[in-house]
C-alpha atoms as one frame of an Amber mdcrd trajectory, in Angstrom:
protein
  78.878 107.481  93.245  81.701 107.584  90.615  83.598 104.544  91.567  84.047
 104.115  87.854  86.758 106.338  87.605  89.462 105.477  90.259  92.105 102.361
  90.303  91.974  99.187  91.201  92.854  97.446  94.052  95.077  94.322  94.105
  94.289  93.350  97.357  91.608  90.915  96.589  91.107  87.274  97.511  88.500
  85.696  95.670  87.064  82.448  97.845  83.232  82.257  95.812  82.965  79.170
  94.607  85.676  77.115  96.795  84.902  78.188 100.567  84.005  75.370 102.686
  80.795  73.978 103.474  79.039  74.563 106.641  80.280  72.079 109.128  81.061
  71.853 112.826  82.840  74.454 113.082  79.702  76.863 112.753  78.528  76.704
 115.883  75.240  78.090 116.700  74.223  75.653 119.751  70.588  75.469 120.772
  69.435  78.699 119.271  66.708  78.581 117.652  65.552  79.778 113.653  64.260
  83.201 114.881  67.479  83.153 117.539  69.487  82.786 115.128  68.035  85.434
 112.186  68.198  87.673 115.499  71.913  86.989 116.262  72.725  87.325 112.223
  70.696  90.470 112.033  72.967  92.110 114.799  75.638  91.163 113.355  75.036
  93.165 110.447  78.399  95.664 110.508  79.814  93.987 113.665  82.874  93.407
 111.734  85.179  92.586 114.572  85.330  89.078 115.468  82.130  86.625 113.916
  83.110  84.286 116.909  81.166  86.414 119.415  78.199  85.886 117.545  78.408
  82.464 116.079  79.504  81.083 119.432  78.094  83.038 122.114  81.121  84.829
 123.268  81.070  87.868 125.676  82.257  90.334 124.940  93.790 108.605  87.126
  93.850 105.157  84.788  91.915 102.321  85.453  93.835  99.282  86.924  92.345
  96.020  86.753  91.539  94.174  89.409  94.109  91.240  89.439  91.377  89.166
  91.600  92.712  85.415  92.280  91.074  82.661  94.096  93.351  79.970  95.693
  92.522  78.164  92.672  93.697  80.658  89.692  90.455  81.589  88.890  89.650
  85.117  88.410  86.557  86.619  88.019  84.880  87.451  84.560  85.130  90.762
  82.542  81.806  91.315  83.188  81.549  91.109  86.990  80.615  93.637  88.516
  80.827  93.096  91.995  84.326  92.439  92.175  84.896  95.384  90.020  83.048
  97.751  92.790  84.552  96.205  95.164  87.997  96.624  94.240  87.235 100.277
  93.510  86.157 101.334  97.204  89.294  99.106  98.475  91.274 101.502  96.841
  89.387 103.986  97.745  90.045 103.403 101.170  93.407 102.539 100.797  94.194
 105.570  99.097  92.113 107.872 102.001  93.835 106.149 105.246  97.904 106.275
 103.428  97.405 109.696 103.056  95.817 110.436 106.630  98.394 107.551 108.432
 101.133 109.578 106.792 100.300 112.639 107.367 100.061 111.571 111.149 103.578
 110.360 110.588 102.830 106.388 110.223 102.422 103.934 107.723  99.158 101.992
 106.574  99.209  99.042 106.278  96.497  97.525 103.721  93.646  94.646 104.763
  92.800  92.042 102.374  89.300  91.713 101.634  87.928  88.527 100.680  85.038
  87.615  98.400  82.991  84.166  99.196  79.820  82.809  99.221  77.618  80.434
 101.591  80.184  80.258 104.525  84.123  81.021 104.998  86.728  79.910 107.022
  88.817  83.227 108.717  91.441  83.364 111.631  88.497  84.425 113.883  86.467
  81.119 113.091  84.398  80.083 110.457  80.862  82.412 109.219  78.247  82.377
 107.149  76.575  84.543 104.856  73.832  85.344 107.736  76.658  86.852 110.052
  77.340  89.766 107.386  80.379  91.351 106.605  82.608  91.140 108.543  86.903
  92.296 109.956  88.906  89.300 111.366  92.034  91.624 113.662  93.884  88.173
 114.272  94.281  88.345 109.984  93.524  91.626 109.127  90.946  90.709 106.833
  87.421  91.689 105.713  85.203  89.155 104.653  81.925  90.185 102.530  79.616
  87.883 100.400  78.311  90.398  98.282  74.823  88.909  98.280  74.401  90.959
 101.364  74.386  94.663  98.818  70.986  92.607  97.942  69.855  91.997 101.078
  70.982  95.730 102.132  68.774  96.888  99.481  65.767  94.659  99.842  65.041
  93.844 103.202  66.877  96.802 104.847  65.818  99.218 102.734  69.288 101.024
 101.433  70.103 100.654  98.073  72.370 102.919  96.137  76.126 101.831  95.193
  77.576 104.014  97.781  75.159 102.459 100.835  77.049  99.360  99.662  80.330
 100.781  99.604  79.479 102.692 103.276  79.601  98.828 104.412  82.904  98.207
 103.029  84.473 101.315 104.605  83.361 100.717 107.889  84.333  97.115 107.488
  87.548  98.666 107.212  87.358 101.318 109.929  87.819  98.124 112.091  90.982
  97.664 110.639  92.181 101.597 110.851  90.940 100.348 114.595  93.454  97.707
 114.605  95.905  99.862 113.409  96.183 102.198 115.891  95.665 100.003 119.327
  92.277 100.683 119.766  90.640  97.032 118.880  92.920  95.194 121.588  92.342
  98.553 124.204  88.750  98.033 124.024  89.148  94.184 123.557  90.971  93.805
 127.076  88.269  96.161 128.382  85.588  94.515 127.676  86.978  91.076 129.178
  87.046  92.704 132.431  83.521  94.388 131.926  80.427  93.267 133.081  77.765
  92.752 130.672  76.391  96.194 130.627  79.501  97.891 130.418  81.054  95.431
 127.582  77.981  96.231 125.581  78.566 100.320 125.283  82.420  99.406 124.626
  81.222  97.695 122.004  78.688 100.277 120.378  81.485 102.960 120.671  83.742
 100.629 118.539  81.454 100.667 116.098  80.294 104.249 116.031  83.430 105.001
 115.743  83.845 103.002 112.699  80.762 104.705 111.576  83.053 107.963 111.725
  85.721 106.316 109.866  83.692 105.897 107.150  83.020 109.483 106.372  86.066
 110.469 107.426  86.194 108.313 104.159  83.746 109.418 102.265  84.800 113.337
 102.676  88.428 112.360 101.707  87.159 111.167  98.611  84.867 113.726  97.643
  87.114 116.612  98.082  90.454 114.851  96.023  88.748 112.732  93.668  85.384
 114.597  93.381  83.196 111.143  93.650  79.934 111.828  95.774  77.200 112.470
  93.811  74.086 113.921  94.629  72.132 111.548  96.924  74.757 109.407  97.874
  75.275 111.139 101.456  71.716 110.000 101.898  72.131 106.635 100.581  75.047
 106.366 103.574  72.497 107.753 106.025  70.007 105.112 104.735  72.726 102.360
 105.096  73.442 103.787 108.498  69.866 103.929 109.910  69.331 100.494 108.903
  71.742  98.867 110.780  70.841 100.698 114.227  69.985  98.538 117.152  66.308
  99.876 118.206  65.175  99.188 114.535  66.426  95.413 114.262  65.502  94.910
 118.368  62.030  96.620 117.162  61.840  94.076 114.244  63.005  91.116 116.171
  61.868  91.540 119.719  58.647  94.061 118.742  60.790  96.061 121.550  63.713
  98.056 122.278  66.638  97.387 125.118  68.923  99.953 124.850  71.349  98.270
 127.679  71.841  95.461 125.013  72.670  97.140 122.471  75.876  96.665 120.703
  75.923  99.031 117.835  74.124 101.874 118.340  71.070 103.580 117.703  69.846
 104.462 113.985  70.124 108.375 115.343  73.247 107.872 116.499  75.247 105.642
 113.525  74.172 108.363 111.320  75.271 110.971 113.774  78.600 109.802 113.807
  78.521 108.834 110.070  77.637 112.274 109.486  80.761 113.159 112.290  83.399
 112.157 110.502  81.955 113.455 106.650  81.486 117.022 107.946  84.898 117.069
 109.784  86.985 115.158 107.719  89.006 114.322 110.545  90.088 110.984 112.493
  90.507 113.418 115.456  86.727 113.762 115.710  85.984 110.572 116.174  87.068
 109.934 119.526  83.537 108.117 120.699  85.354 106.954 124.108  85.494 110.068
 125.092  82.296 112.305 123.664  79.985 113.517 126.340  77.116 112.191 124.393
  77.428 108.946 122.092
């Protein structure tokens, strides 16, 4: 991926090194160690609210980054996280302006915010374990990038764009947000039963999944930045992430009622959706005859 070559975005909080220590407010009750690697594992790409998880709940030139922690500090020359990070922001930014205005509205850019070992968001407080994550009540993404490691190692996707697939489906939740859809589906779910709340849930994020080549097309086909291998990185990143592999890896079987995300066949699916379309319009899970 040549994320080398586009801007920077300014739209960077920088908490590593100053986010608050895990307290109270994490609560994880009377789950137990494999409970909770279960619960975190799930969570990988949830991205809407870590609250449900933690707590139980139903359902050109180069710019450089300008990335500030509440403190002042900014990051080294030579880090390269923040640098990649910045670079698919804009990315992303640059993709949904274009398609928002071309629908005739504005977008409105998320913050994303870097930490480490736990942070404290509108939804509640997380750690690492729940993953990246999108807070709607800030409009925020949160990502300790020590999860592109864990992506790569124990999942089994590495590549720079299977890393940057994360961060635009992070922020599919917020295109989500955007356009009514999070507090539709949010409202349904509260008068769903279990069942029901569950496949709400796992269109939300397919959809995402869509998003994010919706994404990834855009910025092949103005910028010219997929190289070869990085659609399967995606796919990789995709697969990963399904529900049937991490119920197969936690439970040693697979209930398909509980899942939340989707299968491995179908994130890709709808990864794959919204890359060979190129359009938002295609990505209307709630209403496919097959998810």
């Amino acid at each position: 991926m040549r994320w080398q070559m586009g801007r920077r975005s300014q739209n960077i909080e920088d908490r590593r090194g100053v986010g608050p220590a895990m307290g109270p407010g994490l609560r994880v009750g009377g789950i137990g160690g494999l409970g909770v690697l279960a619960l975190a594992l799930v969570a990988m790409f949830l991205g809407v609210d870590p609250s449900i998880i933690l707590n139980g709940l139903p359902g050109g030139g180069v710019d450089e980054p300008q990335v500030t922690a509440p403190s002042g500090r900014t990051p080294a020359a030579d880090d390269q996280n923040a640098h990649f990070v910045s670079a698919v922001l804009a990315q992303t930014e640059d993709t949904w302006r274009d398609i928002f205005r071309q629908g005739g509205q504005t977008y409105r850019d998320p913050t994303l915010v870097l930490f480490d070992g736990a942070v404290q968001s509108a939804c509640g407080m997380a750690g690492s374990a729940t993953g990246p994550f999108y807070c709607p009540a800030d409009q925020k993404v949160y990502l300790d990038t020590s999860f592109f490691r864990e992506l790569s190692q124990k999942f089994g996707a590495p590549g720079d764009f299977a890393a940057a697939y994360v961060i635009a489906h992070e922020v599919g939740h917020h295109v989500q947000t955007l356009l009514g859809i999070s507090r539709q589906v949010t409202d349904m779910r509260q008068r769903s039963d279990e069942a029901t709340s569950n496949r709400l849930s796992v269109m939300m994020e397919l959809q995402a999944d869509c998003f994010a080549g919706v994404w990834a097309r855009h910025i092949n086909d103005t910028q010219n930045m997929l190289e070869q291998g990085d659609v399967e990185e995606g796919l990789r990143a995709a697969s990963a992430v399904g529900d049937d592999r991490i119920q197969r890896a936690t439970r040693g079987y697979v209930v398909p009622d509980a899942f939340t995300h989707g299968s491995s066949e179908q994130r890709m699916r709808w990864f794959k959706q919204g890359l060979q379309s190129g359009d938002i319009n295609s990505c209307d899970t709630f209403n496919a005859p097959q998810l």
